[in-house]
N, C-alpha and C positions, 0 to 999 in steps of 0.2 A: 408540166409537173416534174417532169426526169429534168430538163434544166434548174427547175428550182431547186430541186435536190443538191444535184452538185454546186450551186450557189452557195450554199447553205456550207456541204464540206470544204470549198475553199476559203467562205470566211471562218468557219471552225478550227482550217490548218493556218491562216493567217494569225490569227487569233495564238494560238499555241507558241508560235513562235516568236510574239513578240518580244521585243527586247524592253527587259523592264530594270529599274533601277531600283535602290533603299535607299533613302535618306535620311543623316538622322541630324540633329542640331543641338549642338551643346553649348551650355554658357557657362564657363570656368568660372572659379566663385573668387571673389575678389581676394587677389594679394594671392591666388594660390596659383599661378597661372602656371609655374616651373614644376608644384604638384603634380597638376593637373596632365602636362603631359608627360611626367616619369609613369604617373598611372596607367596616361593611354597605352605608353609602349608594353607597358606589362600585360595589359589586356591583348593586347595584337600578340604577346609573344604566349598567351593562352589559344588564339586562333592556331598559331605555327606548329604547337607542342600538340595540337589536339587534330591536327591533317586536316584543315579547313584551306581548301582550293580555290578557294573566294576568292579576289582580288578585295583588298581594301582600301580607297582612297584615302585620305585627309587633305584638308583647304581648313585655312583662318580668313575668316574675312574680313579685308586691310580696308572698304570702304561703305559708305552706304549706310542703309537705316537699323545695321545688324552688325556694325564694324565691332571684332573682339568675339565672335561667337566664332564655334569649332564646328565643321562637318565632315563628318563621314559618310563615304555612303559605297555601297557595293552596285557593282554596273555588270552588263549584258547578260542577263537572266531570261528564261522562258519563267512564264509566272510557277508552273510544279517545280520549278529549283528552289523557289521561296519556302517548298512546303518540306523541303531536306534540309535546314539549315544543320550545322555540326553543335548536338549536345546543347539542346537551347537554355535548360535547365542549369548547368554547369556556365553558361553565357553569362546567363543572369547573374549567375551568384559571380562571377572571378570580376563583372562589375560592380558590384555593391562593395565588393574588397578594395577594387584598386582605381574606379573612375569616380562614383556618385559620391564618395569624401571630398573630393573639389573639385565637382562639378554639377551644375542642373540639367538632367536634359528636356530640351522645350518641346520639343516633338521626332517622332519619327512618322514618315511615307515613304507612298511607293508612287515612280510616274515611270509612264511608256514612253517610247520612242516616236516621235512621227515620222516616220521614212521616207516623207517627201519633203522633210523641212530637215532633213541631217546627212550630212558627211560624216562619220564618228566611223571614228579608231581607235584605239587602246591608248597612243601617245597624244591622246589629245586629254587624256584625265592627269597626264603626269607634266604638261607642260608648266612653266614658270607663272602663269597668270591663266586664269580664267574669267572674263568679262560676263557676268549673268545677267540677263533681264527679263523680267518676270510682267508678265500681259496678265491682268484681267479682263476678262470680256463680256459680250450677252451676245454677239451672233457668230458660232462657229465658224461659221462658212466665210463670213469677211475677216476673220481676223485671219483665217490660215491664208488668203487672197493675199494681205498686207505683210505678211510674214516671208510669202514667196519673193516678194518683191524686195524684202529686207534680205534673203538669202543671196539673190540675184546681186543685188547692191555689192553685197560681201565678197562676193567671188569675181565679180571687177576689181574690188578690193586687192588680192591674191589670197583671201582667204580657202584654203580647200577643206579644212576641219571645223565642222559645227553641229551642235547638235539639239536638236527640241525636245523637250518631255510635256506629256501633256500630266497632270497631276491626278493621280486614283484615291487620293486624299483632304481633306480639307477643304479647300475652293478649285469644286472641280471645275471650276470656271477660269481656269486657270494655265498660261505656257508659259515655257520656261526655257531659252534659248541660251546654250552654253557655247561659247566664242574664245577660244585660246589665243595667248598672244605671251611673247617672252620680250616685246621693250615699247618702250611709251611711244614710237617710232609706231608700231602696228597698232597701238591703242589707240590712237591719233586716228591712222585709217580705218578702222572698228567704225570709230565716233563719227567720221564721215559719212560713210556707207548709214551708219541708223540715221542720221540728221537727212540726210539726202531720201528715205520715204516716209520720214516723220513729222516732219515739219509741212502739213498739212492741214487744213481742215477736215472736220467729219470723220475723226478716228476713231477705226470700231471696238475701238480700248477702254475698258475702265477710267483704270489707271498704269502706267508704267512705271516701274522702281528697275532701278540697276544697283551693282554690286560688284566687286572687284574682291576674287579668293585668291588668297598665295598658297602655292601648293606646298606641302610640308612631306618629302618622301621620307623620313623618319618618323614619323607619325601613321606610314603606309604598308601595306603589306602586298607585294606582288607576286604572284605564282606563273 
């Protein structure tokens, strides 16, 4: 019983301190795209004027079944950080002023970390590319096995930066493995390292879609 106990509190404290992200996706509404990001900045420069400690990313995404959509998303969170965000009401409104006249946005989540499927550092959100690929699945347990192997692949690669989100949104059936890279030199060995445990039979994947974001540090807010 007294070890179940503490079972219990250290998945409790595991749990508290996971690192959680926000994600949110926008689709600039056509012909306004130069709009679209004079707004963003004026919305990040209501974060700055309003003492939000956040870090804010931005990525456009240059390839893939989403090429032309905008994301932001805020990174290493325990989930009670979510529950402080800065003046959420005032958020809302200095968007409806200066982002939603040219732009849709298609969704916002949230996804965790998986700690044995990541390398993640701070410069690995501002690097020059970001490679995503996104697993659906139906057996847990095989897909984070095939995932290991894909991490292992990477790090023969020289990769040292990567990092997995499992999704607390949408299809929670769902990871999400972010791969930084700055020239088609590493994109190359990226695409190596995934073809070398992918090209298999019996994959415990749905489907797999990849994605290629360009970072945008003007469109970003760092603290």
């Amino acid at each position: 019983m007294k070890f179940l106990f503490v079972l219990l509190i250290m998945v409790s404290y595991l749990q508290c301190r996971a690192q959680v992200a926000q994600f949110a996706i926008w689709q600039p509404k056509e012909q306004n795209l130069q709009a679209f990001d004079a707004g963003y900045k004026k919305h990040l420069q209501w974060h700055k004027d309003n003492g939000d400690k956040w870090n804010w990313y931005g990525w456009y995404i240059i390839s893939g079944n989403r090429v032309g959509q905008f994301i932001d998303a805020t990174t290493g969170h325990a989930w009670a950080d979510l529950d402080k965000p800065i003046n959420p009401a005032g958020d809302m409104q200095d968007n409806f002023i200066n982002v939603f006249p040219y732009g849709n946005l298609n969704t916002v989540y949230k996804a965790s970390v998986i700690k044995e499927l990541s390398a993640e550092r701070k410069e690995l959100y501002t690097s020059r590319f970001i490679r995503m690929i996104r697993f659906t699945y139906n057996d847990p347990v095989a897909a984070k096995a095939y995932l290991l192997k894909f991490i292992s692949a990477l790090k023969k690669q020289g990769f040292d930066q990567f990092v997995t989100y499992e999704l607390c949104d949408g299809n929670a059936m769902e990871l999400n493995v972010l791969v930084p890279f700055n020239s088609n030199e590493m994109l190359g060995k990226l695409l190596s390292a995934f073809k070398q445990v992918m090209m298999v039979s019996n994959l415990p994947f749905s489907t797999i879609q990849s994605e290629t974001w360009a970072y945008r540090s003007d469109l970003s807010l760092l603290n």
